[in-house]
N, C-alpha and C positions, 0 to 999 in steps of 0.2 A: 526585458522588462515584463514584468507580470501586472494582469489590469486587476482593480480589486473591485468587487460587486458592490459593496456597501463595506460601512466600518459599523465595529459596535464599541462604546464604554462603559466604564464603570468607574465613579467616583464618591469612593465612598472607603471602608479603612484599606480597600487597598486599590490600586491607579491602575487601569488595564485598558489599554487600546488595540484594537484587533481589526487587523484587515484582511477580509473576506475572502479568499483571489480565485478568482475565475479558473475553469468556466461554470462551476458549481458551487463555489461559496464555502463546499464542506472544508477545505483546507485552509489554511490562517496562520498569519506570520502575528504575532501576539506580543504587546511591549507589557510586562509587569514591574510594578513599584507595590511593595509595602512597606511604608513607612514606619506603622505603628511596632515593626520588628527588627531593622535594620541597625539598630544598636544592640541588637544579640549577634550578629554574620563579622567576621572580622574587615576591615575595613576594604579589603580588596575585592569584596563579595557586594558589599552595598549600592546600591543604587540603582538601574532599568536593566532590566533582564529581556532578552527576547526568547518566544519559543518559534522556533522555526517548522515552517513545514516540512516534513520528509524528512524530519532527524529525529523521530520520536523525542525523548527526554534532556537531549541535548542541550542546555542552555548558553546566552553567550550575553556578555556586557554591552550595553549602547554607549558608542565613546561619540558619537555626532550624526544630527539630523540634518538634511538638508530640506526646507519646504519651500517646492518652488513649483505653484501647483500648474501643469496636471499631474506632477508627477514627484515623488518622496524618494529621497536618497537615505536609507538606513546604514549607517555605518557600525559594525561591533569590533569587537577586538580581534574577529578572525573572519569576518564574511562582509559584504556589501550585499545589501538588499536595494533594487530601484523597483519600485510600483507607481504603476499609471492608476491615479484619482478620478480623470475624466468624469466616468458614470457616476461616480459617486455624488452624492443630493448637498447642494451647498452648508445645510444645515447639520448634515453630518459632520462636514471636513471643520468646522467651525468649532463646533463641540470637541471632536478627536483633535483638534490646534490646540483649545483649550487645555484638556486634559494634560495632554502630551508636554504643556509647559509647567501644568502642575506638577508633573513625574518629575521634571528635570529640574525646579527649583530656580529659575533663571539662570542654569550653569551656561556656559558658553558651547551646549552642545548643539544649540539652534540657530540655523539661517534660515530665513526669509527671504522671498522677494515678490 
């Protein structure tokens, strides 16, 4: 499990939640959503993309989140991501909850608990 220092977002024409991960922050497992383009991508392309650390340009689809905090189960169509939230600032994980459901639209890729 990897810890993450902080998250950052971005909510605006396009959805990005990014978590930090120790022990420097400089690296980041990163969920993108553009909406405003995703009726040009043929439909097997559309919808949260991760960019992972340590795979340069690699990208991979988010098919299920699990949020069960301290700690985020990232699932894609070819890797598991768990990251420990812990240090992370309540008002972060709040915002990045929010975000993170705006990416996903209410699909059934989110559990809670």
């Amino acid at each position: 499990m990897q810890r993450v220092e902080f998250i950052t977002v971005e909510d605006g024409q396009d959805l990005i939640v990014s978590f930090a991960l120790a022990p420097s922050g400089h690296r980041s497992l990163t969920l993108i959503r553009s909406p405003q383009y995703e009726h040009l991508l043929p439909e097997e392309e559309r919808g949260v993309t991760i960019s992972p650390p340590d795979r340069g340009d690699v990208r991979d689809r988010l098919v299920a989140v699990d949020w069960r905090l301290p700690r985020v189960e990232l699932k894609t169509e070819k890797h598991r991501y768990l990251v420990d939230v812990s240090a992370v600032a309540d008002d972060e994980l709040a915002n990045a909850l929010r975000v993170l459901t705006k990416m996903i639209r209410g699909a059934a890729l989110l559990t809670q608990a």
